[in-house]
C-alpha positions as protocol buffer text, in pm:
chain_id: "A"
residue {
  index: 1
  type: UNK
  ca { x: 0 y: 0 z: 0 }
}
residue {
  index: 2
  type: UNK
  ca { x: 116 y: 367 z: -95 }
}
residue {
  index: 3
  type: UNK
  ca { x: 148 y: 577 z: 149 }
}
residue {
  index: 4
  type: UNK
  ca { x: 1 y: 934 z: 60 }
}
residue {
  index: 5
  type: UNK
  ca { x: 99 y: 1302 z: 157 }
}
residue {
  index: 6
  type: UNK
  ca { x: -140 y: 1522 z: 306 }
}
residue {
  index: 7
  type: UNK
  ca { x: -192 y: 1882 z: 304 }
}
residue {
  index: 8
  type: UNK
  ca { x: -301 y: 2053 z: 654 }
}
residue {
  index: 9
  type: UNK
  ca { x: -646 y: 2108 z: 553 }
}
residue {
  index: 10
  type: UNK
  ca { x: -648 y: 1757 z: 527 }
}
residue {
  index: 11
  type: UNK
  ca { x: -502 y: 1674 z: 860 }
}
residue {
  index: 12
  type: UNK
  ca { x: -776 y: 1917 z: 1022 }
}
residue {
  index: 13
  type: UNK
  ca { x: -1057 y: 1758 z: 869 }
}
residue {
  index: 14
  type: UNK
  ca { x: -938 y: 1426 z: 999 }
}
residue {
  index: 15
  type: UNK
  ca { x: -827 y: 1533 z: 1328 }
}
residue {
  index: 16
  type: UNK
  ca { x: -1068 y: 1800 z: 1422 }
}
residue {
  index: 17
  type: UNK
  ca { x: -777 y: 2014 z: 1587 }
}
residue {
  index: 18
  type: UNK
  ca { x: -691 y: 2357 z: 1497 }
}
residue {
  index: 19
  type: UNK
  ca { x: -417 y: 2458 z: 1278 }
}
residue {
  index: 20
  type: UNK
  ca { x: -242 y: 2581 z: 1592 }
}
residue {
  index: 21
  type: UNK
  ca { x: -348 y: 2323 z: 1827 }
}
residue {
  index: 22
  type: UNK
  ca { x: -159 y: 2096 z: 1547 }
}
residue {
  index: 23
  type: UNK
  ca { x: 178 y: 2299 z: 1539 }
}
residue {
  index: 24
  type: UNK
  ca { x: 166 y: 2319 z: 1907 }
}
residue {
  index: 25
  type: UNK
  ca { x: 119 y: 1950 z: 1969 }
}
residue {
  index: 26
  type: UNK
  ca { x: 414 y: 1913 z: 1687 }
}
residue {
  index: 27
  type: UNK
  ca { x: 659 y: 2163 z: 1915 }
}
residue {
  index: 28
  type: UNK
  ca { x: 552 y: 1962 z: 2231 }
}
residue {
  index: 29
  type: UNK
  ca { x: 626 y: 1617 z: 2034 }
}
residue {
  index: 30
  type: UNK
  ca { x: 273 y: 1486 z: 2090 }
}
residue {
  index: 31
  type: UNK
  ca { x: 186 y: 1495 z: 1720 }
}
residue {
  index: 32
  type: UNK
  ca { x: 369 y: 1350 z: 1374 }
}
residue {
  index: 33
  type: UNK
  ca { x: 615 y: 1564 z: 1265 }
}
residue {
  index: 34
  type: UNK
  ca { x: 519 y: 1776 z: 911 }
}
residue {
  index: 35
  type: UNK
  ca { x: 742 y: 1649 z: 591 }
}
residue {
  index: 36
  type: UNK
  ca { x: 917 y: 1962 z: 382 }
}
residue {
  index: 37
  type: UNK
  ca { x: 826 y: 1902 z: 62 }
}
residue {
  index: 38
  type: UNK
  ca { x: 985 y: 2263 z: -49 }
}
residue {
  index: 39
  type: UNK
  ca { x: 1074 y: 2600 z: 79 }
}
residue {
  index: 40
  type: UNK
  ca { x: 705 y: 2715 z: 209 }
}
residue {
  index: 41
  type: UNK
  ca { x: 538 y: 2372 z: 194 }
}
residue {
  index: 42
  type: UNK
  ca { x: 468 y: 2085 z: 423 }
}
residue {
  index: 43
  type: UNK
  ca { x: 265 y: 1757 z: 405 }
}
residue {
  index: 44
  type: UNK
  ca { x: 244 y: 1491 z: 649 }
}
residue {
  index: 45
  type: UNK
  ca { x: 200 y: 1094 z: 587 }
}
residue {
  index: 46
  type: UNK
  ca { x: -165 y: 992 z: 612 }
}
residue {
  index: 47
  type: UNK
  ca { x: -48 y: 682 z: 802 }
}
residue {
  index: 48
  type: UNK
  ca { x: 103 y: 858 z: 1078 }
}
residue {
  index: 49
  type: UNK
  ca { x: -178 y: 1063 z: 1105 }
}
residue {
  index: 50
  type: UNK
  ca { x: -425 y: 717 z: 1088 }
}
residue {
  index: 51
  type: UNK
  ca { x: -187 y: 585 z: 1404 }
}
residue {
  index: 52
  type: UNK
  ca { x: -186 y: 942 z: 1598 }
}
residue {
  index: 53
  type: UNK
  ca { x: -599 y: 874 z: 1569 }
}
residue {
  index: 54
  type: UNK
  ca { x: -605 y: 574 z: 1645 }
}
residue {
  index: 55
  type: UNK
  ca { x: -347 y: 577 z: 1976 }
}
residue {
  index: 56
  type: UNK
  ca { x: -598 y: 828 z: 2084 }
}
residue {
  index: 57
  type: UNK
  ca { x: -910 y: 638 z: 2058 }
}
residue {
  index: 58
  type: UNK
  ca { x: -711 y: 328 z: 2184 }
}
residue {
  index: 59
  type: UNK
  ca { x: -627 y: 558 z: 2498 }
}
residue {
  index: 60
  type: UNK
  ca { x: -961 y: 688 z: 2547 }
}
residue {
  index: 61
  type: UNK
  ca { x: -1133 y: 297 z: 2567 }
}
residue {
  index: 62
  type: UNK
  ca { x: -1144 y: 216 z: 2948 }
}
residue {
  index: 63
  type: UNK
  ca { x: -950 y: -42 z: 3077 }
}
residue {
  index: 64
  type: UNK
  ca { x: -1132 y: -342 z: 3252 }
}
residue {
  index: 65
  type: UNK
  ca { x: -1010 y: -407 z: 3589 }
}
residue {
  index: 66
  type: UNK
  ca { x: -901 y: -745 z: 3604 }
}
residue {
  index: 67
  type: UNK
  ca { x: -1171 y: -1023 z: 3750 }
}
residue {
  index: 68
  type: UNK
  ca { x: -1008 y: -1147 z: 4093 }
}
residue {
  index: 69
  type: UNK
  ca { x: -1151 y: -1537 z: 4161 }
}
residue {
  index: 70
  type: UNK
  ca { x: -1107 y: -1712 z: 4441 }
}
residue {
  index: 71
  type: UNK
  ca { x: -958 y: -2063 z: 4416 }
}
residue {
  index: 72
  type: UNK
  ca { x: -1293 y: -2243 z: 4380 }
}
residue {
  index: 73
  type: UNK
  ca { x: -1387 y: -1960 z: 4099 }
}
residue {
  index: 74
  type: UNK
  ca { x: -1122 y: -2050 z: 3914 }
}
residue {
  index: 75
  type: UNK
  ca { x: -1103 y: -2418 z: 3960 }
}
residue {
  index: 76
  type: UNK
  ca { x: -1518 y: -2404 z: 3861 }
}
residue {
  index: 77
  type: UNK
  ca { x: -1481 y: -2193 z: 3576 }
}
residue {
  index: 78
  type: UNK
  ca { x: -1193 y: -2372 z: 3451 }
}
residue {
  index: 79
  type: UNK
  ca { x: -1364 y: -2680 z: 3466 }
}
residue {
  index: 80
  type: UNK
  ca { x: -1668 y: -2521 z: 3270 }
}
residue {
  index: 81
  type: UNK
  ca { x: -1476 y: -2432 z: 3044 }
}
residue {
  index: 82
  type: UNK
  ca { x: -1348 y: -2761 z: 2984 }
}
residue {
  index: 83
  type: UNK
  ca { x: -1701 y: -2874 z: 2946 }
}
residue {
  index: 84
  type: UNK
  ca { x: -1859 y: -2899 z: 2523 }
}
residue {
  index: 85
  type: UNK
  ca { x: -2189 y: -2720 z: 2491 }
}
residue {
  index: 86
  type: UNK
  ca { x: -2407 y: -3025 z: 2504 }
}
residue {
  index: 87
  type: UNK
  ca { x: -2260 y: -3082 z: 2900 }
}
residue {
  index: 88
  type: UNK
  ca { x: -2335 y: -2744 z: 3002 }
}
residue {
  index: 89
  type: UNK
  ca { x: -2672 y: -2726 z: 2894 }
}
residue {
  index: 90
  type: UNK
  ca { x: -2730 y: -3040 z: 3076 }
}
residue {
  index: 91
  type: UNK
  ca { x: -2504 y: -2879 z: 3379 }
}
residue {
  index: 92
  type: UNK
  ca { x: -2783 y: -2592 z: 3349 }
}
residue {
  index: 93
  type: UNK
  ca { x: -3114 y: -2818 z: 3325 }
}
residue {
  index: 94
  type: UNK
  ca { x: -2965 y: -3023 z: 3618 }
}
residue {
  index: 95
  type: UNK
  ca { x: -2898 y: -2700 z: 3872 }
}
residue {
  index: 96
  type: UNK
  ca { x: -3243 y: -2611 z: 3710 }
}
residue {
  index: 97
  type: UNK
  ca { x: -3430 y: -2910 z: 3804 }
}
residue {
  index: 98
  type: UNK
  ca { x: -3235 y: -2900 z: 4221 }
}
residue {
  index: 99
  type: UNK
  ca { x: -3344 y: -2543 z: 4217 }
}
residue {
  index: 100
  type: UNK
  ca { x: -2971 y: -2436 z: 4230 }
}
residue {
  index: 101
  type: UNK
  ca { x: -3008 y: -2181 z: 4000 }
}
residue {
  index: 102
  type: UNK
  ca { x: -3348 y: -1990 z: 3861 }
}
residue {
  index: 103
  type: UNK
  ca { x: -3385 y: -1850 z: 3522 }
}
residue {
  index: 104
  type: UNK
  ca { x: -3367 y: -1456 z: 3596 }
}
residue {
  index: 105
  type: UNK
  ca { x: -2928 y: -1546 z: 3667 }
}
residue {
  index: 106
  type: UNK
  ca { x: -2871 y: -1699 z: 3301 }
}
């Protein structure tokens, strides 16, 4: 795949910022450097631009806290998981049937 130069126009439209914000991430180093292309003009490569976007949406998603089991947790989920479809189900009528379980917790 070619990668393509864009114009600043360009990189505004795909990054919502301003033209300032965008040089003033670029002096803080938070934003893709611009490519001289001659004396008074500059382009930058879509695909650094695609991976700026995309670290910030990556950064934005929340992180899921870890699920802490105890040891019978784990050793119970690991064995369900061991289990083929068929055996759950019946694991599921069975706890069903003893009134282990209702139907409001599947």
């Amino acid at each position: 795949m070619t990668d393509r130069l864009i114009r600043i126009n360009s990189v505004i439209d795909m990054t919502g910022m301003s033209r300032s914000a965008i040089y003033a991430a670029i002096a803080k180093g938070c934003f893709p450097e611009s490519i001289q292309l001659s004396a008074r003009s500059v382009a930058w490569a879509e695909s650094a631009i695609n991976a700026w976007i995309k670290s910030k949406i990556d950064a934005a998603k929340p992180k899921a806290a870890p699920i802490k089991f105890n040891s019978y947790e784990s050793d119970t989920m690991r064995r369900w998981s061991s289990l083929s479809k068929r055996e759950q189900d019946l694991e599921i009528k069975q706890a069903r049937l003893n009134g282990d379980i209702h139907f409001s917790e599947i």
